[in-house]
N, C-alpha and C positions, 0 to 999 in steps of 0.2 A: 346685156353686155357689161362684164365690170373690166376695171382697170386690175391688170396680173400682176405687170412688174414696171418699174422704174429703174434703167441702165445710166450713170452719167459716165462721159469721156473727157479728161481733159488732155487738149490737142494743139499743137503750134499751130500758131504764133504765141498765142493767149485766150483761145477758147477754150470755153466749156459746154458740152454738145450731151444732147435730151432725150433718150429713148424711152418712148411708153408703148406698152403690149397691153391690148386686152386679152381677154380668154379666147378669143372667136380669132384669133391670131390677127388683127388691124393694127400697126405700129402709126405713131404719131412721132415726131421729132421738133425738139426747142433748144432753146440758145438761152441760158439762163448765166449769166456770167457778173459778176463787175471787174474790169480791168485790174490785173495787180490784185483783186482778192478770190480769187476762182476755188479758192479750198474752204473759202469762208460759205463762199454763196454754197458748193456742193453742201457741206455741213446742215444749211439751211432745209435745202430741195431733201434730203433724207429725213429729216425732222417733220418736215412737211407730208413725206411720203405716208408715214406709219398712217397717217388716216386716209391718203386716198386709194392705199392698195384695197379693192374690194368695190369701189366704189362707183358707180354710171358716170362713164366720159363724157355720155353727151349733155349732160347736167352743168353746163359750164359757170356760166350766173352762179350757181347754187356753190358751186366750188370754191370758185375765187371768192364769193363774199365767207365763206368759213375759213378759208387758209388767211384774207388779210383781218378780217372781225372778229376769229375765233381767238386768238390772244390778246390779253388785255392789252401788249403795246404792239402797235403797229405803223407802217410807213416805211421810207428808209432805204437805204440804194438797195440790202443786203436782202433784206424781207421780200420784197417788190420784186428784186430782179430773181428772188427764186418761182417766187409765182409767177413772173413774167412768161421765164421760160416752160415753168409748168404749163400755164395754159396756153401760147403757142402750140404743144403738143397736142392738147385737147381736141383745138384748131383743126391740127391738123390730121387726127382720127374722124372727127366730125365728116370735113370733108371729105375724105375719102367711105369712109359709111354711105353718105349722100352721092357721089361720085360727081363732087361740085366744087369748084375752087372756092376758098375760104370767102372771096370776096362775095359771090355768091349770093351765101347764106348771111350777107352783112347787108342786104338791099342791093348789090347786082353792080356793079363797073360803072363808073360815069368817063372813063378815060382808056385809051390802047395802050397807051406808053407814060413815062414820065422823063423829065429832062433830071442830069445824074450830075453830078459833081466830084473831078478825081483832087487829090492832095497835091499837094506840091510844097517844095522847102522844107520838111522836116520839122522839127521839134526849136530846133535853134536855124530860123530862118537862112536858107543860101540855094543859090546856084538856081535861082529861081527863072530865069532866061529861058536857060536850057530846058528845064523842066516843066515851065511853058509851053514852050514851044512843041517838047515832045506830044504833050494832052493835044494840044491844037493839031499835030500831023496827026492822032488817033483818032480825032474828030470829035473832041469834046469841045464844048462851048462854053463851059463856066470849070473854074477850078475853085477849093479855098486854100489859103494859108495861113500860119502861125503869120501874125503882126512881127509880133517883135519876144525877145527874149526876155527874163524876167525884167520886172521893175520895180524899185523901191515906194515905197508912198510919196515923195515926190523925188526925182531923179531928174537925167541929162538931157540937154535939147540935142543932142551927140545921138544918143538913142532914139529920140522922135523923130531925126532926119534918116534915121537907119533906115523905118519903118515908111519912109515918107520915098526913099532912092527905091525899094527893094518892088512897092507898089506900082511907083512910076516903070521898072522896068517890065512889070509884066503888062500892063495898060499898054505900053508902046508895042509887044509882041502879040498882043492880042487885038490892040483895035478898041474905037470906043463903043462896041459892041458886046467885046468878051465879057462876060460873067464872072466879078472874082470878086470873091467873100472872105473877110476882113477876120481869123479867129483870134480874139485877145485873150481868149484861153480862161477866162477867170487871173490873168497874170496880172492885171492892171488897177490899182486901185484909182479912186474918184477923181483925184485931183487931173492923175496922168492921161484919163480916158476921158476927161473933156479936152484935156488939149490936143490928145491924138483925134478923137473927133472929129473937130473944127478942122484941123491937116488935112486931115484924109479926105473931106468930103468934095475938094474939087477935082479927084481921081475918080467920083463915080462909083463907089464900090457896091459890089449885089446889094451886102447888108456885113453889118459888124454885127459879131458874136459874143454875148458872153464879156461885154464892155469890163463888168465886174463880178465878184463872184454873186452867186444864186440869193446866198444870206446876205448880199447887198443890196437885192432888186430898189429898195427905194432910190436908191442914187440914179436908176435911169431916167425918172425924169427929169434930172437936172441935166444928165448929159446928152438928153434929149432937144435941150435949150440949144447946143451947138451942134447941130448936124442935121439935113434930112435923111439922110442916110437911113435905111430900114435896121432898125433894132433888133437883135435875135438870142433869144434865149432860151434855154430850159431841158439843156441833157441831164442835167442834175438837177431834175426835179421829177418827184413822181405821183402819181396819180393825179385825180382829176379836182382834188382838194388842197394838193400842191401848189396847182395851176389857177384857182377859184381867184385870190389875192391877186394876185397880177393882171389878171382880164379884166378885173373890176376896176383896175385901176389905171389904165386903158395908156400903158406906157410902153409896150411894145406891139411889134408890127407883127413879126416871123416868132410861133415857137417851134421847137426842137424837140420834143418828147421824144425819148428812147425805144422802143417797143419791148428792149430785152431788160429795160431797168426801170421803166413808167408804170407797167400793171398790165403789160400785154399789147394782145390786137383790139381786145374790144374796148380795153382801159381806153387807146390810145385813141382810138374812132371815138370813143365820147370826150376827150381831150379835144379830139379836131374840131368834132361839135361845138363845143362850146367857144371855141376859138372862133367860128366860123359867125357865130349869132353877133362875134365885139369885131366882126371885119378881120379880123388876124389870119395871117395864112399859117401854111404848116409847111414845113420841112424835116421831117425825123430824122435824128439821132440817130448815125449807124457808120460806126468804123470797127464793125466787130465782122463774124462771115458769114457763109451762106442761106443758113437758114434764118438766123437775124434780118437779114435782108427780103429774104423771101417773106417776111410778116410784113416787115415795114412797104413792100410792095404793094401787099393786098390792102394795107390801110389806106396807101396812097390813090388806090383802085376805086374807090368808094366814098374816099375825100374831095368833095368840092374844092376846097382851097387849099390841098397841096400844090406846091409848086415847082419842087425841084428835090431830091433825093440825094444824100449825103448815100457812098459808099465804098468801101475798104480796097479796092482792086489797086494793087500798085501801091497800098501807102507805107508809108517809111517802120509802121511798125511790125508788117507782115513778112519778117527775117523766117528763111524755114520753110513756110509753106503761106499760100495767099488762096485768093476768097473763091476762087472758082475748082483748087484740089481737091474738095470732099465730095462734091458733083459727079452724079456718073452719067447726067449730061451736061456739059458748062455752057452749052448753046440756047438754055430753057433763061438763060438772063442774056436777051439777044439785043446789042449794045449796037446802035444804029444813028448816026449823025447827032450824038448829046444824050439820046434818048437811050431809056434801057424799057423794053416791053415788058408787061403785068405776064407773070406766068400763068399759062391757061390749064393745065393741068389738074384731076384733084386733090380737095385738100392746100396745103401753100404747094402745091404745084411744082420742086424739087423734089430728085429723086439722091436722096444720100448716099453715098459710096461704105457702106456698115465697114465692109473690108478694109477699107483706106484707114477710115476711124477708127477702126480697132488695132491696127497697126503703128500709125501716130501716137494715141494714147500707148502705147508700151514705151513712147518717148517722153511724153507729157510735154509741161513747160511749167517753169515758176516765173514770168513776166511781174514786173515791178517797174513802176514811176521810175525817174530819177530823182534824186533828191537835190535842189537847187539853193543854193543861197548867196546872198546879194556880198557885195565886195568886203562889205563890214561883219559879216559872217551870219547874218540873221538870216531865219529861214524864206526862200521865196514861194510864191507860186509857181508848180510846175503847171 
């Protein structure tokens, strides 16, 4: 069996979606994107291509170590998340070859389901009550949210009571039971992310994200000093040498690997791993759509210490279409009191709607950040 062809789609909201054909007609499908650069990453995945057209799919190992080893520079959201979503596809020819859900062929399910996590507030925190309240009538049990809007390197106590009101309202709508995760987006530098810290920790929060950014990580354990609060990092980091620094230095609780920007499913299953040997749990990285999710499932399938699953359903940047329209069945992610079940099917266990996707793609999208800066005009963190 060789690899025929490589299809990409780029599709609202801000996907970019993976179609691989062998010769013996078995399609595989991946999610190979980074946010705001989807024409960079495509650019990549074809670069990439010219050597895997011809090539044995089920050769995966063998693959992925020549697409990230075979050039002399490597790493990088751009590099990573084209091989990501490459081998996602791999994934998911394998599996169906075998007629074995991906988890499977990764040592087999330690788990039925996992507990999910929907968005709430938007980009610039608001109307968090409501939107609350709404996840809680759906039956979710944990949400996360942006903290707060940008902030200068040191800034207002104006701002830290924002972040301090917007928390307390939703503690009070959920109960000191509900689930809510604290994202500071990489928006926060040192100074302000000890003091929002220290605030926030008698609200109880899951875990704070992303206190600062990734090229920061030494700063967490000073803002470690002020909070128990579980620390969580790592959508912006990739691979498993990424990640080596930070375990060894045993300053965070929760990481976040991507599976569409980390180095994969198997990347991210030996990500877990090794998370797993320093106590750290996992929670992956996923506000992108369905088949992103359907990887990060199977990893969670097979991960001891996942604990809870980020995912895009309803969040404020799926304007256009959202995470269950490419599905040609949306009930194979069966959302049950918090929990979302491991798809049993083979392969990632989604069945793609081609028609849909190649419809959307005649629309595209060019999705982009915003660009934010602080009252003096300098650039912020979005």
């Amino acid at each position: 069996m060789k690899i025929k062809s490589i299809e990409l789609f780029k599709v609202p909201p801000r996907w970019l979606f993976l179609k691989m054909t062998t010769d013996d007609g078995l399609v595989g499908w991946g999610e190979p994107v980074v946010e705001g650069r989807a024409d960079t990453v495509r650019a990549a995945v074809e670069e990439l291509s010219s050597y895997l057209i011809g090539q044995d799919p089920m050769r995966i190992e063998d693959l992925w170590q020549v697409m990230y080893r075979g050039g002399f520079y490597r790493g990088g959201p751009i590099l990573t998340s084209a091989i990501s979503g490459i081998e996602q596809a791999l994934w998911d020819i394998k599996g169906k070859f075998y007629n074995a859900p991906v988890y499977d062929l990764l040592g087999g399910s330690c788990r039925d389901s996992i507990r999910v996590y929907n968005w709430i507030g938007g980009d610039r925190p608001s109307d968090v009550r409501e939107a609350a309240q709404k996840q809680i009538d759906a039956g979710f049990t944990a949400v996360k949210m942006n903290g707060t809007e940008e902030l200068h390197y040191i800034d207002s106590f104006d701002k830290v009571q924002a972040v301090l009101d917007r928390l307390y309202t939703v503690r009070e709508v959920g109960g000191p039971q509900f689930g809510i995760g604290i994202d500071f987006h990489g928006r926060v530098h040192k100074a302000m992310a000890k003091i929002l810290a220290k605030e926030l920790e008698p609200l109880r929060p899951m875990f704070i994200e992303e206190p600062v950014l990734p090229e920061n990580n030494e700063a967490l354990k000073e803002i470690a000093r002020y909070t128990s609060a579980p620390i969580a990092t790592g959508e912006r980091m990739y691979t498993r040498w990424g990640f080596k620094e930070l375990l060894q230095q045993g300053i965070v609780d929760i990481i976040q690997p991507d599976v569409s920007h980390a180095g994969g499913i198997l990347e991210t299953r030996k990500i877990a791993a090794m998370a797993e040997a320093y106590d750290v749990a996992l929670a992956p990285h996923c506000p992108l759509g369905p088949i992103a999710l359907a990887a990060c499932l199977h990893v969670d399938a097979c991960s001891p210490n996942a604990f809870i699953q980020e995912q895009s359903l309803g969040i404020h940047y799926n304007q256009g279409s959202d995470l269950l329209d490419y599905l040609k069945d949306p009930k194979v992610f069966g959302y049950e009191n918090g929990f979302v079940k491991i798809p049993q099917g083979p392969g990632l266990g989604i069945e793609v709607n081609e028609e849909k996707v190649r419809e959307m793609a005649q629309i595209g999208h060019d999705w982009k950040n915003p660009l934010w800066r602080n009252a003096d005009g300098t650039v912020a963190e979005w």
